[in-house]
N, C-alpha and C positions, 0 to 999 in steps of 0.2 A: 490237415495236421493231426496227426495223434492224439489220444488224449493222454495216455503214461507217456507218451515222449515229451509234449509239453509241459508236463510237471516235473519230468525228470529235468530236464535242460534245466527249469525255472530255479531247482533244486541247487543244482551245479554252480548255476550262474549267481547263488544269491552271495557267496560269499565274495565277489567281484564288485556287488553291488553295496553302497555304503548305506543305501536305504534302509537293509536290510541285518547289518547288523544288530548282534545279540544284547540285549541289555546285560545278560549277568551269562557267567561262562556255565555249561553243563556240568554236571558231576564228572570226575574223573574216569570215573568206572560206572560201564550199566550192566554191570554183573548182575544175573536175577537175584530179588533179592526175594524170602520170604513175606509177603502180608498177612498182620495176626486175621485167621479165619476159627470162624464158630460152626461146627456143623448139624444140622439139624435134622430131625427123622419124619420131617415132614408136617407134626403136629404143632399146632398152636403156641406160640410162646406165653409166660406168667401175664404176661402185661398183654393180652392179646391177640399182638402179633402176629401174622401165620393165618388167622380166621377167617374164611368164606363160608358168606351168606347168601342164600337166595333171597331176594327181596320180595314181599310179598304185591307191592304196588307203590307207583314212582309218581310223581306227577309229571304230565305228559300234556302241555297246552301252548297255544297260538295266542300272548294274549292281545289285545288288541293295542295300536299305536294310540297314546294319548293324547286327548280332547286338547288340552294345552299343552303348551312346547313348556315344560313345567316338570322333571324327573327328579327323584328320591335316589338319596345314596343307598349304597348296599345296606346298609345298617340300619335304613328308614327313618330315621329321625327327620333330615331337615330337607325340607322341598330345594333344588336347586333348578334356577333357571338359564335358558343360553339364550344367545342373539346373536345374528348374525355379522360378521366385518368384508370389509373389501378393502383391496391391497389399495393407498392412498397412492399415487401417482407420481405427485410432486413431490413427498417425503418418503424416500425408498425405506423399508424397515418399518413404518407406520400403517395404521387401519384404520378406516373410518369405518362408522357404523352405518348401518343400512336404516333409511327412512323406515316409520313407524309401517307405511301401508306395506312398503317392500318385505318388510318384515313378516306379516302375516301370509303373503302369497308364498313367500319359502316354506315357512312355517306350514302350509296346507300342500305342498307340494312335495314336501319330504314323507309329512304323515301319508300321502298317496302313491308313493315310491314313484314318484313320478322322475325321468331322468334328467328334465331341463325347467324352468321356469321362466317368466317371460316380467318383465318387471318395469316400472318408470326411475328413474333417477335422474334428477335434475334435466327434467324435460325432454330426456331423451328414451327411448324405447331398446331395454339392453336384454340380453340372454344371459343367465345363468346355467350354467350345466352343472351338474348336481352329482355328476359321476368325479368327473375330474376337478370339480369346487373351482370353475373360472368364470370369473365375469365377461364379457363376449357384448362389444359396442356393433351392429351390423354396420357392412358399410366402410366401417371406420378402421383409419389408420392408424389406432392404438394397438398396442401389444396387450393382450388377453393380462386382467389380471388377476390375483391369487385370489380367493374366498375362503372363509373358514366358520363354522360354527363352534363358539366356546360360552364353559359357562361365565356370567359376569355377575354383577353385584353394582349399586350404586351407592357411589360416592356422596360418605356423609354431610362432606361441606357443600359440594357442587349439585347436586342432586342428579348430576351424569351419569350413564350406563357406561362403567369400563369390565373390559377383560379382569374374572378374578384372579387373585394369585394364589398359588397353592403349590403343593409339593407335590411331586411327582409320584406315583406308587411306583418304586422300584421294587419290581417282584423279587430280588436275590438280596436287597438288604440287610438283611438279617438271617434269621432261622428258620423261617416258617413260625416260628410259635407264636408268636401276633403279628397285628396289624401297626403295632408303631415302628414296626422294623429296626428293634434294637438289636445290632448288632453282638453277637456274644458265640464265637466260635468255637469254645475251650467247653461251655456244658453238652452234654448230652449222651457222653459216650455210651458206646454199647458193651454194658457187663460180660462177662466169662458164661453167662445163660442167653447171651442174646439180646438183653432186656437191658433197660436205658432204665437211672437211677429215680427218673421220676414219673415211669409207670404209667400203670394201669387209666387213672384219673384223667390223663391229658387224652386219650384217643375218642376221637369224638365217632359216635357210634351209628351215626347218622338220624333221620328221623323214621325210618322205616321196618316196621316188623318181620322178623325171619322168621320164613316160613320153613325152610328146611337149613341147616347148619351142614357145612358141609366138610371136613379136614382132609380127604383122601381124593383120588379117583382124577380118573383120565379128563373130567368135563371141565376143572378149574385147579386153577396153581395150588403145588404146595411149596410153603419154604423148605429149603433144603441148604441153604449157608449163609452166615453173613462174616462181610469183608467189611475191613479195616483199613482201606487203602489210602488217605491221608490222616494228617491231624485237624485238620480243618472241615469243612461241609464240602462234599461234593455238590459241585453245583453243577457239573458236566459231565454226560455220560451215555456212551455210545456201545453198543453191542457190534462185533464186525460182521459180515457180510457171510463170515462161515458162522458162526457163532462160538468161535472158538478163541476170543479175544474181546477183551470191553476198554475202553480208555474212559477214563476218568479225569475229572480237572479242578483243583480247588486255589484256593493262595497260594499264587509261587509255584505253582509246581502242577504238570501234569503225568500220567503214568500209563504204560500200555501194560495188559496184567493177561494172565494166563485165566479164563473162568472156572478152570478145572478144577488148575492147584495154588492157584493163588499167585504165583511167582510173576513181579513185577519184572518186563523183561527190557525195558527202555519208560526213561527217564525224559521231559523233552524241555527244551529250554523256551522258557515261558517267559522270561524276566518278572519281575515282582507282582505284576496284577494279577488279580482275580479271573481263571478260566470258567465262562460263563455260559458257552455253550462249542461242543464237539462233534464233526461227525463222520466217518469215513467214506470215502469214495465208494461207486457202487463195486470197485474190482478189489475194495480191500487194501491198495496198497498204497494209498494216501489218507490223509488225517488233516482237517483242516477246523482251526478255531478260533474265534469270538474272545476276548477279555475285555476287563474293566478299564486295560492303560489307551482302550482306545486300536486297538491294532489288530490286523486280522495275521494271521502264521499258517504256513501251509508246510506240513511235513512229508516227506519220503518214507517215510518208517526209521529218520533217522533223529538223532538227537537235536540240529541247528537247521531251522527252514525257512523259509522263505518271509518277508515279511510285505503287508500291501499296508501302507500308510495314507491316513486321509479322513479317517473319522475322526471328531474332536470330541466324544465320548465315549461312555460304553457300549460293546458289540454285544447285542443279545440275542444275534440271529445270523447263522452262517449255511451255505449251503453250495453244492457243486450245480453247475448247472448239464443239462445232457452233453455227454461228449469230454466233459472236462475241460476243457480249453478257457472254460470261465467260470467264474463264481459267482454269487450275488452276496450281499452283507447289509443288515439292518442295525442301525445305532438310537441311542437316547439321542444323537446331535438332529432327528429330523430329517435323518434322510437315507432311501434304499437304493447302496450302490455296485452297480456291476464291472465287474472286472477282467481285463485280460491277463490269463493265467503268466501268459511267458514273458509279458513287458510289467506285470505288474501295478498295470494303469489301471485307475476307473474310467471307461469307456463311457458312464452313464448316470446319472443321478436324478431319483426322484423324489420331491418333497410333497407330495399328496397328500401326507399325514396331517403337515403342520405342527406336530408335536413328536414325544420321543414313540421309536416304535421299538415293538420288544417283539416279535412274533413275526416268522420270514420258513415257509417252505419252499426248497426249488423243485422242475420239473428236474426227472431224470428220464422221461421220453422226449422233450424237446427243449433245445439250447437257448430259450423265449420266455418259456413261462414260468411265472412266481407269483406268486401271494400274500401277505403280510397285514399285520395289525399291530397297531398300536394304543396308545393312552388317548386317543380323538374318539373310542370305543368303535371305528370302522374298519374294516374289514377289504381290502382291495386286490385285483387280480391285474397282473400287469404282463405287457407283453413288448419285450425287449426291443422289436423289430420294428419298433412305431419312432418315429424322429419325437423329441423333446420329449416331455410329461407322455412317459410308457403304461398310464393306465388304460386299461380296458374295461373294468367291470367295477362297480362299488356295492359294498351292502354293509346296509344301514339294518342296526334292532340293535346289539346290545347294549346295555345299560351303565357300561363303563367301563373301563380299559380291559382290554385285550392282550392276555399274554401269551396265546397259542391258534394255531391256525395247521390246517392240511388239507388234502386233496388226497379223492379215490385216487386210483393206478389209472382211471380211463380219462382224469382229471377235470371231468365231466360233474362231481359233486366233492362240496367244499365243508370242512366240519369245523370250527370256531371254539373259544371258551376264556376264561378271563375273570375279573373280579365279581362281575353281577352271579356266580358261582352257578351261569347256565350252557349249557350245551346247544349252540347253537349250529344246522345240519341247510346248507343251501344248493343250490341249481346253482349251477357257471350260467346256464339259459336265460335263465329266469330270477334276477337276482332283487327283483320286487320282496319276493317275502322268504321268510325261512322255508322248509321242509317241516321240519321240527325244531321245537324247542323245547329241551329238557331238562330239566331240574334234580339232578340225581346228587351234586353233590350240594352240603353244607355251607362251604368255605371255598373262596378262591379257588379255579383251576391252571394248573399250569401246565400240564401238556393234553393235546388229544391229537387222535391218530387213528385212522382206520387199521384195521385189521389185516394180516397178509391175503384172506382172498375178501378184502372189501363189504365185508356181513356186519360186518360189528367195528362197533367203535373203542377203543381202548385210554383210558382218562387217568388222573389222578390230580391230587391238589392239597388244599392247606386243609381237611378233614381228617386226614391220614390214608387215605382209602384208595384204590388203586379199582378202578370198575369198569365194565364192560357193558357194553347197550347195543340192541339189535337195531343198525342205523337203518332198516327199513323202516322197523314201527317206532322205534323211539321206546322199547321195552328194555329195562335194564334189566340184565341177564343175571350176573351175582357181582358181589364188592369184596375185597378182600384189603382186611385191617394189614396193611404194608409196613408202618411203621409208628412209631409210636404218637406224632403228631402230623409235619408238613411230609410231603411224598413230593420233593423237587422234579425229578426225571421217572420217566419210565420207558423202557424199550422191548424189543423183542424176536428170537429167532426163531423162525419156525422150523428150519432143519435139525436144529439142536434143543428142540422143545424145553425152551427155556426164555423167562423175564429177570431182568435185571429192573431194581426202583431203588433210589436215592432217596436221602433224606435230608434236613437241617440240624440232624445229631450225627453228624459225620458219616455213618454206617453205608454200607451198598448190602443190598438183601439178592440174594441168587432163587427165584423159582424154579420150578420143573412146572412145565406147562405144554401138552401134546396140542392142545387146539382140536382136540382129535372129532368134535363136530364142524371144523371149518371154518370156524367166521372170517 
């Protein structure tokens, strides 16, 4: 089957289907409309803005797994500990904890990246698998149960080890400008010079000395526009395939927009959530997206598409998979599901995570492979064509949730990143230990991305900074001040030598970027 015929048909068919119905009807008219644009000559803006630095020295280390199963929040303050559960049997929904000594054999056998563990419980001799987190009786006619590592706290009255409770880091809650994630969509706007009313003081400049400044020239972006294309944060945003089209997605409302001239040229019906992530097929002529109501939407290039119903939170991760003919999608409800394009079914569901995932790239060489990460801080490679629980790969290292995740083109090495505000570079082979790990930004990352020929790695996050690192050595290359604090999306074309980066002050910034050493 096709891949544009199956999403054509699915297209057709959706208005037959009542699944698929719109929450709120389209604008009557998608006449292009103007979006207010600022145009820039390349140099630096008041507040920053615009500025590439070469960094003089990054840090650049392995550090080692700790002695005790005992980790610090990003912020350092307070030591927090985890312990292990196992799915309880007779109370479906329920965990027991793992004995004291079982405890410690995981515990040595995670810090060894070891892929199974071999354990006693209640006098029986059982297997843990440590990729896929299943308990495994040999022998026995049990059904394999769930495992999970979280952190807990003990209860004051009881003096018992339970699961702690805590809030979720939802990477899009807010603006980027802190970590309480207060919501406040209406500050930030970008002045008639480009420059956001509260400046200069907010952009964090990172910790590293510049050694050469750089505003011009072929080696690194310069700004050259910014757009205005909602009244809220874009929190989604996608370059097309020629590079001659970007869609963006904020409250209510998503937009397909000309890079050129600005001219918003289709409007898409979204119904009232929040578009959280966007991205188009690799032939360009589909569009498919992620919202906060819970629902994944697949467009034609037209205004009303397709709708696949089944997650019971937000979609923070959407992707084609090779061929088109299916998708995958990643939720806060726990679980990464794959779908058949033209019945609109999930075919598959895996909850590996145990917690909300936010981070989901698909293969676009084979109709199989995906990747994803979540708030459990790991990292998994999954392969579609395996009956039940579709992982194949786990990796274990960062330090706390995970809200981005990609693969080279040979999908052979995987790059990670997330709150612990490190850059984390792995083997699919070898998925015992990183490659590298690197420390280039400040503040939370939210996207990274290999380069179009795979040399370099391409980042950005809640620092402001939009940066680049040589993912053989783990040398960052130069950082460039994006915008005035959080940098939500960042994308890029290389036929049309150009980057597009979002913000949480509403703004989309337009680069000129040749690449013209190749990364």
């Amino acid at each position: 089957m096709g891949s544009a015929s199956s999403i054509s048909k699915s297209a057709k068919s959706s208005k037959k289907d009542k699944k698929s119905k719109a929450v709120k009807q389209p604008p009557e008219s998608n006449v292009p409309r103007q979006l207010p644009v600022q145009v820039h000559d390349g140099k630096p803006l008041r507040n920053g803005v615009g500025k590439v630095v070469i960094p003089s020295s990054i840090t650049l280390d392995l550090p080692p797994p700790p002695e005790q199963d005992v980790e610090r929040d990003v912020a350092g303050e307070e030591p927090r500990k985890f312990a292990w559960f196992v799915e309880d049997l007779d109370r479906p929904g329920e965990w027991e904890l793992y004995p004291q000594d079982a405890q410690e054999r995981l515990d040595e056998a995670r810090r060894e990246r070891q892929p199974q563990c071999l354990i006693v419980m209640k006098k029986r001799m059982c297997t843990v698998d440590l990729i896929k987190m299943e308990h495994r009786i040999p022998g026995g006619n049990s059904r394999h149960r769930a495992v999970k590592r979280v952190e807990v706290e003990v209860d004051e009255n009881t003096g018992a080890t339970r699961e702690k409770c805590h809030n979720r880091f939802d990477p899009f809650a807010g603006d980027g400008t802190d970590d309480e994630h207060e919501v406040n969509v209406g500050e930030g706007a970008v002045g008639e010079d480009g420059t956001d009313n509260k400046g200069e003081e907010a952009i964090d400049k990172g910790t590293f000395q510049e050694e050469e400044s750089l505003g011009a020239g072929e080696r690194v972006p310069r700004l050259i526009r910014t757009v205005l294309p909602h009244q809220g944060i874009s929190f989604a945003l996608a370059l097309s395939p020629d590079g001659t089209s970007i869609v963006t997605g904020a409250l209510g409302e998503m937009l397909l927009w000309d890079v050129d001239t600005a001219n918003a040229s289709m409007e898409f019906n979204v119904g009232h959530g929040v578009v959280l992530h966007a991205v188009f097929s690799d032939d360009g002529q589909h569009i498919l997206c992620g919202s906060s109501d819970g629902l994944v939407r697949l467009y034609n290039k037209e205004p009303n598409g397709v709708t696949f119903h089944g997650h019971t939170n937000k979609v923070y991760g959407v992707g084609f998979l090779a061929g088109q003919s299916r998708i995958a999608t990643v939720s806060m409800d726990e679980t990464l599901c794959c779908w058949d394009v033209e019945t609109t079914t999930c075919i598959q569901t895996s909850r590996c995570h145990r917690d909300s995932i936010f981070a989901l790239k698909t293969s676009s060489k084979n109709d199989w492979f995906a990747v994803s990460g979540g708030n459990d801080g790991n990292v998994y490679a999954h392969d579609f064509r395996l009956d039940g629980d579709v992982v194949c790969q786990r990796f274990v290292g960062h330090k706390n949730t995970i809200w981005t995740c990609s693969f080279r083109k040979d999908e052979q090495t995987i790059v990670s990143g997330g709150r612990d505000n490190a850059i984390h570079v792995w083997d699919v082979r070898h998925p015992s230990l990183p490659l590298h790990v690197v420390r280039h930004h400040t503040r939370p990352i939210h996207v990274t991305e290999f380069m179009p020929h795979d040399r370099g790695i391409i980042s950005c996050g809640r620092d402001g900074t939009v940066r680049l690192t040589d993912a053989e050595s783990g040398r960052g290359v130069w950082r460039a001040v994006a915008h005035p604090r959080c940098v939500f999306r960042v994308d890029l074309n290389e036929e049309r030598r150009l980057m597009a980066t979002s913000t949480g002050q509403c703004a989309v910034n337009i680069w000129e970027f040749s690449n013209s050493e190749k990364w």
